[in-house]
C-alpha positions in Angstrom: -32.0 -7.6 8.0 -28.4 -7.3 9.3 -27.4 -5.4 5.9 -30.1 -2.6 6.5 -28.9 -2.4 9.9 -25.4 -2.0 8.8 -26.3 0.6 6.5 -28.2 2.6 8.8 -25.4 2.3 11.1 -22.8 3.7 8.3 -25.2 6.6 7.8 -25.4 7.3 11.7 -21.9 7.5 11.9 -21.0 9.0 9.0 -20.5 12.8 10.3 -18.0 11.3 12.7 -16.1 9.5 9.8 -15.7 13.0 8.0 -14.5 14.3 11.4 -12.4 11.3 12.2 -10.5 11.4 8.9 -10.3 15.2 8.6 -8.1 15.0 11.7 -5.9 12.5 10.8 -5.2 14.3 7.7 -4.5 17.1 9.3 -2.2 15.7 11.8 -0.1 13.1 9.0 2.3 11.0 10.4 5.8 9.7 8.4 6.2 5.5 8.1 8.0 3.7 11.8 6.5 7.5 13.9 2.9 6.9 13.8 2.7 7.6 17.7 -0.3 10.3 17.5 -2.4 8.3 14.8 -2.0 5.0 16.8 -3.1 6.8 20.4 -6.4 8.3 18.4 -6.7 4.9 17.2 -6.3 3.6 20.8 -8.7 6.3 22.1 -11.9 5.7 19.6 -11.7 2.2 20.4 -11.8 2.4 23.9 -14.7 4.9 23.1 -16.6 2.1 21.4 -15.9 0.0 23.8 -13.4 -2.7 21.7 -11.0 -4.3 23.4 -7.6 -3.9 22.0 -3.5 -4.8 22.0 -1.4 -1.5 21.8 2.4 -0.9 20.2 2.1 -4.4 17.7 5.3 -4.5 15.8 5.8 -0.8 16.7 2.8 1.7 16.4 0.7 -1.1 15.5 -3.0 -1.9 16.9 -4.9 -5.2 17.3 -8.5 -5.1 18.0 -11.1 -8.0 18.6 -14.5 -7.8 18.3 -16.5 -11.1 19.5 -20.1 -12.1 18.3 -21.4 -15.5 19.1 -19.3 -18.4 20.1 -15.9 -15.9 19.4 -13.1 -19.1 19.4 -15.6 -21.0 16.2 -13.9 -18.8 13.6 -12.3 -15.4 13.0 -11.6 -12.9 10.0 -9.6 -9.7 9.8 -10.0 -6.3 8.2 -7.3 -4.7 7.8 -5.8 -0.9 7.5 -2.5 1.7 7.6 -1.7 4.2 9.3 1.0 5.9 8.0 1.4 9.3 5.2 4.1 10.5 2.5 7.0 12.6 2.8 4.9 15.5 0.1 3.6 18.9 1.2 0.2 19.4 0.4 -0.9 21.8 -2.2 -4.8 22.8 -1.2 -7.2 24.7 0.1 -9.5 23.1 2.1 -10.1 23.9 5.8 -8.5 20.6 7.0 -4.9 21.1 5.0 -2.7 19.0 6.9 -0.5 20.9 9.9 2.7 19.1 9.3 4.6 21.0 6.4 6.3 18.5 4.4 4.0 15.4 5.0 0.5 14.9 3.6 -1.9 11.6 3.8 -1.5 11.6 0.1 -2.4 7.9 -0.3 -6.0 8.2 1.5 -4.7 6.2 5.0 -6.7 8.6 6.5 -9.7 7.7 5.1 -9.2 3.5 5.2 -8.1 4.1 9.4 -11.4 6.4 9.6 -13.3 3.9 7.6 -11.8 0.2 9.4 -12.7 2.7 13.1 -16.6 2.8 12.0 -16.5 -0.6 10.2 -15.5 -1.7 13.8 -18.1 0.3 15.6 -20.7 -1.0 13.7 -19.3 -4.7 14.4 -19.3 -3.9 17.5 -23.0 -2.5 18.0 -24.1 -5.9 15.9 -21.7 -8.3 17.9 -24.8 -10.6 18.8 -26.0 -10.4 15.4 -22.9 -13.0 14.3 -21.3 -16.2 15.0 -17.4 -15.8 15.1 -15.0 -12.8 15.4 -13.5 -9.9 13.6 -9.8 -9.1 13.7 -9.2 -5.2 13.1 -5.6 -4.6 12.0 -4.4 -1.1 12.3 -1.2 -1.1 10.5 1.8 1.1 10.5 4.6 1.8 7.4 3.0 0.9 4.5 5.2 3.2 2.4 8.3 2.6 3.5 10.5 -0.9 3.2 10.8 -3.5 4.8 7.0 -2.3 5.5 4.7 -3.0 8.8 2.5 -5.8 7.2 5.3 -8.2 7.9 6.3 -6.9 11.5 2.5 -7.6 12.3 2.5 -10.6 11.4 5.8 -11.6 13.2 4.1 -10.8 15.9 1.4 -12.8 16.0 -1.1 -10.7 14.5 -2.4 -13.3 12.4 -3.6 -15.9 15.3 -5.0 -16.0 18.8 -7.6 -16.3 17.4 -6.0 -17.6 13.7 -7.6 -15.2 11.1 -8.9 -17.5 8.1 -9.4 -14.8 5.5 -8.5 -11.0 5.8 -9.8 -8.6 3.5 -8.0 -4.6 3.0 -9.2 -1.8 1.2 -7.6 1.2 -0.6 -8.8 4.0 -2.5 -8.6 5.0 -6.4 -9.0 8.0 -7.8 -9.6 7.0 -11.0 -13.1 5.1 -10.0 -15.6 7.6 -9.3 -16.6 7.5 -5.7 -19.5 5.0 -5.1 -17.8 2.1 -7.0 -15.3 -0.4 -5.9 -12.9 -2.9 -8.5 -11.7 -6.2 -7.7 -9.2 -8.6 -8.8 -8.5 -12.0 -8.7 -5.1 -14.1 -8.5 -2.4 -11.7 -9.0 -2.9 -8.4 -8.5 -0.3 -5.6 -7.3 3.5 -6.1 -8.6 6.2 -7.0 -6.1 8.4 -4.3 -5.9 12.5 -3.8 -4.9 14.5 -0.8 -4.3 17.7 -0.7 -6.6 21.0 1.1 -5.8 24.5 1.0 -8.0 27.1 3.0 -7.2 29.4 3.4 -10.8 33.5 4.5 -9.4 36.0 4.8 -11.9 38.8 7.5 -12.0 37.5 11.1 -12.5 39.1 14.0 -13.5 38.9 16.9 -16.2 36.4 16.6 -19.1 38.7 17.9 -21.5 41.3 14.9 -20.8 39.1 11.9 -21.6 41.4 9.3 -22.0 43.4 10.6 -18.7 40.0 8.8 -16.8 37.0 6.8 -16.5 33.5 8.7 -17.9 31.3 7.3 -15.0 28.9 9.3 -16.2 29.2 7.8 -19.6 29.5 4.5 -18.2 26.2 4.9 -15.7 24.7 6.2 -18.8 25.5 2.7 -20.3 24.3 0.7 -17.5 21.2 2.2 -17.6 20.3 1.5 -21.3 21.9 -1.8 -21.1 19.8 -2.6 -17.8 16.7 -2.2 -20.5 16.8 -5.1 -22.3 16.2 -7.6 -18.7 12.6 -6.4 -19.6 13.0 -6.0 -23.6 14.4 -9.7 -24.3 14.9 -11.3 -21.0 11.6 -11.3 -19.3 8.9 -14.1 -20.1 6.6 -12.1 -22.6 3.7 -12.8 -20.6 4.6 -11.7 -17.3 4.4 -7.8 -17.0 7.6 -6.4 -16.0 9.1 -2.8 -15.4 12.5 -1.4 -14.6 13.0 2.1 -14.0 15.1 4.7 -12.6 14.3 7.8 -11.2 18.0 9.0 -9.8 21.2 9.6 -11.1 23.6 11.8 -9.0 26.8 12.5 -11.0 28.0 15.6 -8.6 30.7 17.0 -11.0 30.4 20.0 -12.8 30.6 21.5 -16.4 34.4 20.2 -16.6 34.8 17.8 -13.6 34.0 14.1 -14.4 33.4 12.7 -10.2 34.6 10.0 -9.4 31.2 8.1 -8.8 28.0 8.0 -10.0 24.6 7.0 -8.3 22.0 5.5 -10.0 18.6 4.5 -8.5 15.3 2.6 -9.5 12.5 -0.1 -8.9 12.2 -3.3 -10.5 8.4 -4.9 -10.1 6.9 -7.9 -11.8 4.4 -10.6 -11.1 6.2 -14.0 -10.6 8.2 -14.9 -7.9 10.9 -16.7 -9.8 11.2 -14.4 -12.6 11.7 -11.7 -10.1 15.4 -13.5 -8.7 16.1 -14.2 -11.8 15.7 -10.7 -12.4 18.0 -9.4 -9.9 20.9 -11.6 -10.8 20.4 -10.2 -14.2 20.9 -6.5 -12.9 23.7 -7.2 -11.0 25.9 -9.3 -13.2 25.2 -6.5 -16.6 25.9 -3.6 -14.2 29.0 -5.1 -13.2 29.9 -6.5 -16.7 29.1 -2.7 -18.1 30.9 -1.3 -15.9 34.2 -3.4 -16.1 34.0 -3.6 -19.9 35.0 0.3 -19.5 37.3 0.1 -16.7 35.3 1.1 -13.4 33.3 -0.7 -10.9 29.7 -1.6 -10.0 28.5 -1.7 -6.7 25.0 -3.0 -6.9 22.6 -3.1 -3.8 19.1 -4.8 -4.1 16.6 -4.2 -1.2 13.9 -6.6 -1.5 10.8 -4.9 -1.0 7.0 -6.5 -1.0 5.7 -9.6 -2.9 3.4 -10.0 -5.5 0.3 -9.2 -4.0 -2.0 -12.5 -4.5 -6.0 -12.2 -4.3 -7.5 -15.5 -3.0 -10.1 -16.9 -5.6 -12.7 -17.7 -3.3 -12.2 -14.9 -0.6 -12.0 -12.5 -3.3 -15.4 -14.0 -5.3 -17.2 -14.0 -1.8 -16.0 -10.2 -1.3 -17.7 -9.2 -4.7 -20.9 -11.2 -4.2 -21.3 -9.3 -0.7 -20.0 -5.5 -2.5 -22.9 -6.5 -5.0 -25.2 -6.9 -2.5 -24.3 -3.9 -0.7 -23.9 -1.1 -3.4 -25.6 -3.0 -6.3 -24.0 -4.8 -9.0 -23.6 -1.9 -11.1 -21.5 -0.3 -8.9 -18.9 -3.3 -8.7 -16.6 -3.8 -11.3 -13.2 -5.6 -12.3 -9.9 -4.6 -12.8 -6.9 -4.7 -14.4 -3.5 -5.6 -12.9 -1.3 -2.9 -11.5 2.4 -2.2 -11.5 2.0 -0.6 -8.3 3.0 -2.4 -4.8 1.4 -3.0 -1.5 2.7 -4.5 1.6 -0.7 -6.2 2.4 0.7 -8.7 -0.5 2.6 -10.1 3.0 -0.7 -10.9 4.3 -1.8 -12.6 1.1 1.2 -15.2 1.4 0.3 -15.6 5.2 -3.4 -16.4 4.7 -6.2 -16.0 2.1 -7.0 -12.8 1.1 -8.7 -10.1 -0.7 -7.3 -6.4 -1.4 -10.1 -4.2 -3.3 -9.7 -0.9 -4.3 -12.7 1.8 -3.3 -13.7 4.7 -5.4 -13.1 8.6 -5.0 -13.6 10.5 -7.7 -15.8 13.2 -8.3 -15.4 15.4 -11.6 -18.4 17.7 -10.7 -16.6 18.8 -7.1 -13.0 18.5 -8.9 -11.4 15.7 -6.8 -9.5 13.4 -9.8 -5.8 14.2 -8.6 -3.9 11.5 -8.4 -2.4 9.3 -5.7 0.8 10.4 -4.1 0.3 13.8 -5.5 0.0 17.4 -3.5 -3.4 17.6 -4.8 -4.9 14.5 -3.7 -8.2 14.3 -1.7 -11.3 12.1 -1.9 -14.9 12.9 -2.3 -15.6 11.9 1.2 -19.4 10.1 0.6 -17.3 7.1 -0.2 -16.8 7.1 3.5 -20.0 5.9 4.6 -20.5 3.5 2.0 -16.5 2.1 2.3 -17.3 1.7 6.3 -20.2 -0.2 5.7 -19.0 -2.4 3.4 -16.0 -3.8 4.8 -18.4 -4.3 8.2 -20.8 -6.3 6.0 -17.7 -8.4 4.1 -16.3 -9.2 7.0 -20.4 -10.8 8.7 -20.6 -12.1 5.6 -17.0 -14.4 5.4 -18.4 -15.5 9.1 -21.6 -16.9 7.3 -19.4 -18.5 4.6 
């Protein structure tokens, strides 16, 4: 009964979902300055009547909603706030206002989506025994991230959340579907800076100086084999760079080179291992032709960790809801997340939620100019985390 109530409720509220999340991607707000997004936040769920902590670990928002017997136990659904640094490249009548940053990553649609799975919570309150945590979350896309800020401050307890479940979109699942993953399931990921200075000079007096462009050149390629013979063959493992600033010119060698990348994997130790390994070749490379490496590691998010059971009871209730067929598993990916804090904090389950639709043209990717969703996944991606969440509480 309380599942065709929740999906009558996800269809009554669906218009204002659209209307929620077109406004938020029109009005995009960068990682840490969230302000607006947190105060419509603040507003709708005053609106529905959900009482709520304000300015958590920044822009962040804390809402409870109690059913029966509220203190006997408690879950959490959890979502971000925050867009990318991109300037969108569309043509739909809710483009985003802000020139230079664009939800690009679909937080607008998870905030729109964890509002109305909390309205229709709310509306059923009596319906469950136990309560629901809603986690609005800023800085997902920029380190050191607002999952662990949130749950520094406390986020987690009064009352102690025993199993919190996110979502995020994909826009390689067509919209309607969702994928799951057990154990480990997004990479850890750190932020890589080395800073090659030698002796620069003119190109056409080689041996008069130190080619740090040659030698960052060198560091790079030698940097290749931590994942080509050093890491265990069974544990995926990338190292890239995307920046190399040599500012010289046609004849000018500079005097330094920066080089930056990302380093992700799926084991804890094998990830410190790791780093030593980049910082002792890039300094080893670099001395071996006469300059220096500076190396700077930022450590960045965790592997991302999908409780076994959490995550089984999350498909069971995603079958139920959209139908088996419509619930599939997934592969690993290399990609991070900052809700892998919350998966070290307390048993979890991060899903990802369909939005592709071929026939309307919506397949761009994530992080790209182009990006939208097909925006029916809304009602069904509100509903569902709202039934997920009642149906941990009957677990």
């Amino acid at each position: 009964m309380i599942l065709r109530q929740i999906k009558e409720l996800s269809a009554r509220y669906f218009s204002d979902t659209v209307t929620l999340r077109r406004y938020l991607h029109q009005h995009p707000e960068l990682s840490f300055h969230e302000a607006n997004t947190a105060a419509l936040v603040s507003r709708k769920l005053q609106e529905y009547g959900i009482p709520h902590q304000k300015d958590v670990s920044g822009h962040g928002l804390v809402a409870l909603i109690e059913g029966r017997n509220p203190q006997e136990q408690c879950v959490g659904l959890r979502a971000d706030l925050d867009a990318l640094p991109i300037d969108e490249q569309a043509s739909h009548s809710y483009i985003s206002l802000n020139k230079g940053v664009m939800h690009a990553c679909g937080h607008d649609a998870h905030t729109a989506m964890l509002l109305s799975a909390g309205r229709i919570l709310n509306d059923l309150k009596k319906h469950f025994t136990g309560s629901v945590k809603l986690l609005f979350q800023p800085a997902e896309e920029k380190l050191p991230g607002g999952a662990l800020g949130m749950i520094e401050a406390g986020a987690l307890h009064n009352p102690d959340v025993l199993a919190l479940t996110g979502q995020h979109v994909l826009p390689t699942l067509d919209a309607g579907k969702v994928g799951f993953r057990s154990g480990a399931f997004m990479a850890s990921t750190d932020e890589i800076t080395i800073l090659i200075r030698g002796k620069g000079g003119h190109a056409a007096m080689p041996d008069q100086i130190n080619d740090t462009v040659l030698i960052a050149s060198q560091v790079v390629v030698a940097l290749q084999q931590i994942v080509s013979r050093m890491a265990p063959p069974l544990v995926p493992t990338v190292l890239s760079f995307g920046r190399m600033i040599a500012n010289g010119a046609y004849n000018i060698i500079p005097d330094e080179v920066l080089i930056q990348g990302t380093f992700r994997t799926f084991d804890e130790s094998w990830r410190a291992k790791a780093k030593e390994h980049i910082r002792q070749i890039a300094t080893h490379t670099a001395a071996a032709a006469g300059a220096n490496a500076v190396v700077e590691i930022q450590d960045g998010y965790p592997v991302l960790i999908n409780d076994q059971k959490v995550t089984l009871a999350a498909i069971e209730a995603a079958k139920a809801y959209l139908g088996e067929e419509n619930v599939i598993l997934i592969d690993q990916r290399m990609t991070a997340e900052d809700f892998a804090w919350y998966t070290h904090a307390v048993p979890s389950c991060f899903y990802r939620i369909g939005t592709a639709n071929a026939s309307k043209g919506i397949s761009s990717g994530l992080h790209t100019p182009q990006f939208d969703i097909d925006e029916a996944m809304l009602e069904h991606g509100s509903g569902l985390m709202a039934w997920i969440a009642i149906s941990q509480l009957a677990e």
